[in-house]
C-alpha positions in Angstrom: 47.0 125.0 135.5 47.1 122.0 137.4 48.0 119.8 134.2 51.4 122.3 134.2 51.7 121.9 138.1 52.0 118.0 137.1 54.2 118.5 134.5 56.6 120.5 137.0 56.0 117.6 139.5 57.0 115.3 137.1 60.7 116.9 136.5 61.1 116.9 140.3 60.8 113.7 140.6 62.9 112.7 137.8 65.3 115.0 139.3 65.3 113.6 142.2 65.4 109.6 141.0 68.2 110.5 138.4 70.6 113.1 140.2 74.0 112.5 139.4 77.5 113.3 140.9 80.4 114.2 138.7 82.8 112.2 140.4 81.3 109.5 141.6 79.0 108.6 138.7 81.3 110.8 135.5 84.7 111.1 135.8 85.4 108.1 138.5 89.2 109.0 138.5 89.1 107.9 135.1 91.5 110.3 132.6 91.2 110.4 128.8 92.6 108.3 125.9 93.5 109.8 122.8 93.6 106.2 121.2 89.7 107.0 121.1 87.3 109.4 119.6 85.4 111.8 121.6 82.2 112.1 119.5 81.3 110.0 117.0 81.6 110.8 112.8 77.8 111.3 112.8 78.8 114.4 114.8 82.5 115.2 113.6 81.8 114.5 110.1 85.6 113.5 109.7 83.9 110.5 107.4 83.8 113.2 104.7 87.4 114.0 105.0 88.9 110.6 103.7 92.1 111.7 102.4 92.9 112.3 106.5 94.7 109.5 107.9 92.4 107.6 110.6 95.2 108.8 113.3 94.1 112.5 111.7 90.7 112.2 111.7 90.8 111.0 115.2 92.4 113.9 116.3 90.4 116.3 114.6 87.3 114.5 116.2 88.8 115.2 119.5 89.5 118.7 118.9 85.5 119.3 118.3 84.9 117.3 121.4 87.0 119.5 123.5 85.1 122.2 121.8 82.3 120.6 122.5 82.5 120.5 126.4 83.6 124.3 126.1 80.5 125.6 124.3 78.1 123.8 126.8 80.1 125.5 129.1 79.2 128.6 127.8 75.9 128.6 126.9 74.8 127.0 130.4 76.2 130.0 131.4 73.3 132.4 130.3 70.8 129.6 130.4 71.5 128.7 134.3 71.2 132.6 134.7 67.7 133.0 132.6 65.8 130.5 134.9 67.1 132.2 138.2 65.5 135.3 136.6 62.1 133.8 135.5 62.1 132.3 138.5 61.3 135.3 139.9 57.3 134.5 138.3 56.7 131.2 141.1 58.5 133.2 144.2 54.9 133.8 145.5 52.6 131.6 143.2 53.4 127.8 142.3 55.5 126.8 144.3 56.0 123.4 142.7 57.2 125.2 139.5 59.4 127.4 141.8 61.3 124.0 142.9 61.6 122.7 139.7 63.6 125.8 138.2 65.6 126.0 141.2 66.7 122.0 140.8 67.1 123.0 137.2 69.8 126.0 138.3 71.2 124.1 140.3 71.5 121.0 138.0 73.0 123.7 135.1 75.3 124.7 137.6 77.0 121.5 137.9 76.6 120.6 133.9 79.3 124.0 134.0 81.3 122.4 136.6 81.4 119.2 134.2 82.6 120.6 131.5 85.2 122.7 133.2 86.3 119.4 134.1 86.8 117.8 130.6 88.3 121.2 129.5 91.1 120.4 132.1 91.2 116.8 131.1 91.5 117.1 127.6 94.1 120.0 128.5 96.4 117.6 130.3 96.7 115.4 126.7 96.5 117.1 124.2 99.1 119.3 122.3 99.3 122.6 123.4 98.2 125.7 121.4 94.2 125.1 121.7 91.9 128.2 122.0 88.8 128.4 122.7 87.2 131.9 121.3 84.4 132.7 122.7 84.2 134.2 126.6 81.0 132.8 128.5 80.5 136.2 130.1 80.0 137.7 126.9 77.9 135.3 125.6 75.6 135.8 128.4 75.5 139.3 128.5 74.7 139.4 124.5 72.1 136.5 125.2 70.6 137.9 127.9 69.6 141.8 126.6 67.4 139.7 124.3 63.5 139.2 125.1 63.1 136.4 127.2 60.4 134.9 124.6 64.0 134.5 122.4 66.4 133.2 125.5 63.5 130.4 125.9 63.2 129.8 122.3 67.4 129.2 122.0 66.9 127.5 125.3 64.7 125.2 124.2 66.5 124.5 121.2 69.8 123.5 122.2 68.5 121.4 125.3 66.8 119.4 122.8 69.6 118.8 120.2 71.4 117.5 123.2 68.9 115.0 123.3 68.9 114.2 119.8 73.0 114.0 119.6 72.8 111.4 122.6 70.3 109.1 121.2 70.6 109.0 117.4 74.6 108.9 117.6 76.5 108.6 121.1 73.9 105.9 122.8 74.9 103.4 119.4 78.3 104.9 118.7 80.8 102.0 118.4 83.4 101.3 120.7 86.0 103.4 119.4 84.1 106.2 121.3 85.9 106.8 124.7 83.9 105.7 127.6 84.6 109.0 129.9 83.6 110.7 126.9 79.9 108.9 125.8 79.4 108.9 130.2 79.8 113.0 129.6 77.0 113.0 127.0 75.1 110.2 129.0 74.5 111.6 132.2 74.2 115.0 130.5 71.1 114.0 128.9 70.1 112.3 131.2 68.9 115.6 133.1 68.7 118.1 130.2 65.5 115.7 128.8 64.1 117.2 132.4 65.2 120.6 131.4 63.6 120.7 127.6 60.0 119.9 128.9 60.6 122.7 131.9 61.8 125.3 128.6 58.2 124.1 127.3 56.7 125.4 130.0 58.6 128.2 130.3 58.2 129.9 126.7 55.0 128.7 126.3 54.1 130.8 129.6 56.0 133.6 128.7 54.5 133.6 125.0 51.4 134.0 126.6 52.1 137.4 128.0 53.0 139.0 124.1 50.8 140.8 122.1 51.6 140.3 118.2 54.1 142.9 117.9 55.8 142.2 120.8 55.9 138.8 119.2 57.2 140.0 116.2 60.2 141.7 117.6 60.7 138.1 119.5 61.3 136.8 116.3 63.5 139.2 115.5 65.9 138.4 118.9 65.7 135.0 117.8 67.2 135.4 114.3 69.8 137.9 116.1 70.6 134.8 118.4 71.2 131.9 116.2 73.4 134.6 114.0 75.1 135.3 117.0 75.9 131.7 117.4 76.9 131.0 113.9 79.4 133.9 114.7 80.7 132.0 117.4 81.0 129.1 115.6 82.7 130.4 112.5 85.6 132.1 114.6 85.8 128.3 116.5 85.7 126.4 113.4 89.1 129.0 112.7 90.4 128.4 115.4 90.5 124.8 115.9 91.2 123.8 112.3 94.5 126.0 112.3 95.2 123.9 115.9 94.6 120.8 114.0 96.7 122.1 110.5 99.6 122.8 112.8 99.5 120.1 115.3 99.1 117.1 112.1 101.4 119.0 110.1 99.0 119.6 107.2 99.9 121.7 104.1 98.1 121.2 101.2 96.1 123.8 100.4 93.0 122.3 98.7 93.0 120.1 101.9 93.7 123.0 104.1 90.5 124.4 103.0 88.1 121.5 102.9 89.4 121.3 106.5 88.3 124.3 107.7 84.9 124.2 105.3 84.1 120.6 107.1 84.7 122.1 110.4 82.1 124.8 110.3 79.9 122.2 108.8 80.2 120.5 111.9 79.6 122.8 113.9 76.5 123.9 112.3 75.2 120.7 112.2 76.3 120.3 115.5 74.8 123.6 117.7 71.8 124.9 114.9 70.1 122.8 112.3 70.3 119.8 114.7 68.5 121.3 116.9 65.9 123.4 113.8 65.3 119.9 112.6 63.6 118.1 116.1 60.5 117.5 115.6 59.8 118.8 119.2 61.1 122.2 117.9 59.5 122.4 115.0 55.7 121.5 116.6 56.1 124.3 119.1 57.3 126.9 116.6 54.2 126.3 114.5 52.2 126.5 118.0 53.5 129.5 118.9 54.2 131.6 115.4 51.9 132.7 112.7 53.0 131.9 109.3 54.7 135.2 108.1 56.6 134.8 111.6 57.7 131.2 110.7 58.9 132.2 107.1 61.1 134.8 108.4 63.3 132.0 110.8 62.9 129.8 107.5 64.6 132.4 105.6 67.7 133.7 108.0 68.7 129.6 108.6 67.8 128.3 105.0 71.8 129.0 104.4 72.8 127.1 107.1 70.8 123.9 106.0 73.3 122.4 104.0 74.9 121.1 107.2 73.7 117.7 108.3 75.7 114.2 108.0 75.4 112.7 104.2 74.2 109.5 105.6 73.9 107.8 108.9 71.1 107.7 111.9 71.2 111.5 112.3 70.8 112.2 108.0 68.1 109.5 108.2 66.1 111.5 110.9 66.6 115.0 108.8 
């Protein structure tokens, strides 16, 4: 107990040394340039669309960055209102773990806020017709009728691949990257590294309340929830490749569909099997699941592993 009171200690304290303000330390009045990418190929994937002019690929890159900023939008959404809820565990007992989840609400809070922010930005410069699909309210709601055992799990997951997008592809991104853009990721990261060893804590504690069946039907949310985000993300890819066909004037069709197939690709690779392939991720399933209970998340993403970079840092680390 006291070794997790030190861990919550810990995140304070980095919370406290590293707290960031959107204005003064993100945006600083700064507004975008669409001369520059907003995420880098290793996370676009437009490097396996070459018959796309670099003009083309650019924009396509900054149409998933705008998408980008939307869906971390939405998922902090469900995940700021999870850890309200299980903070409802340290109201009377550790009170240093009750800190901690409140700084991390109120850190998830402002990541939302962020977002917004680039949402608006990118709004004001790029072509109009851009939708994003999903709403955040739903999302939540869907999200959060699952166990919490699975909320943590998904949790846990995406706060990591954050981690892992920033270091193995924005942090050594070239300069083509726009600044605003790799400061959005930067100081992102910066606190959701804070936030991935408090989802630790979290699931592990909350794992240690199920029985095996209960367990079992944990699993079972989980599935439910990275198929509920591949759904999102197929009705995305949609939408934003027909915003890119139109807006570049694209007609081919055998280009019209490798479009749309690389899209969803990136997308995958971008919000699940990123984040299936961390190391981190990977030790704490095997900690947590027995091996029938592994197999069965092996199975329901095996058809999703075919979307990772074909070379660079990030296919290196798969």
């Amino acid at each position: 107990m006291q070794t997790e009171t030190t861990r919550y200690a810990r995140c304070i304290e980095a919370s406290k040394r590293i707290r960031w303000d959107i204005d003064r330390d993100v945006i600083r009045g700064r507004s975008f340039d669409l001369r520059q990418k907003f995420l880098p190929d290793q996370l676009s994937l437009i490097d396996e669309l070459p018959f796309l002019s670099p003009a083309d690929q650019r924009l396509l890159g900054q149409i998933q960055g705008r998408t980008y900023a939307n869906m971390f939008g939405l998922v902090e959404r469900f995940i700021g209102a999870k850890m309200l809820e299980i903070s409802r565990d340290h109201w009377l007992g550790d009170q240093t773990a009750l800190e901690a989840l409140v700084r991390f609400t109120d850190e998830e809070m402002k990541h939302q806020e962020l977002f917004r922010r680039i949402e608006a930005l990118a709004a004001d410069r790029m072509a109009p017709g851009y939708r994003f699909e999903a709403t955040p309210n739903g999302v939540a709601e869907f999200v959060l009728g699952k166990s919490s055992w699975a909320v943590l799990a998904l949790t846990c997951h995406i706060e990591l691949f954050t981690q892992t997008h920033y270091r193995a592809s924005i942090g050594e991104a070239g300069e083509d990257v726009s600044d605003l853009y790799r400061d959005v990721f930067l100081f992102h990261w910066k606190e959701e590294s804070q936030h991935a060893i408090l989802d630790e804590l979290e699931w592990l504690r909350e794992d240690a309340k199920l029985v095996p069946l209960e367990r079992d039907a944990a699993v079972e949310d989980l599935i439910a929830l990275v198929q509920g985000v591949d759904g999102i993300l197929q009705g995305q890819a949609a939408a934003d490749a027909a915003y890119f066909l139109k807006t570049a004037g694209i007609i081919n069709p055998e280009h019209i569909e490798q479009i749309g197939d690389t899209v969803l690709k990136a997308y995958r690779w971008q919000y699940i099997v990123s984040g299936l392939l961390e190391p981190r991720l990977q030790s704490l399933l095997n900690i947590v699941l027995s091996a029938p209970q592994l197999a069965r998340i092996q199975q329901a993403v095996s058809p999703l592993l075919y979307a990772m970079p074909a070379s660079g840092p990030l296919a290196k680390a798969a």
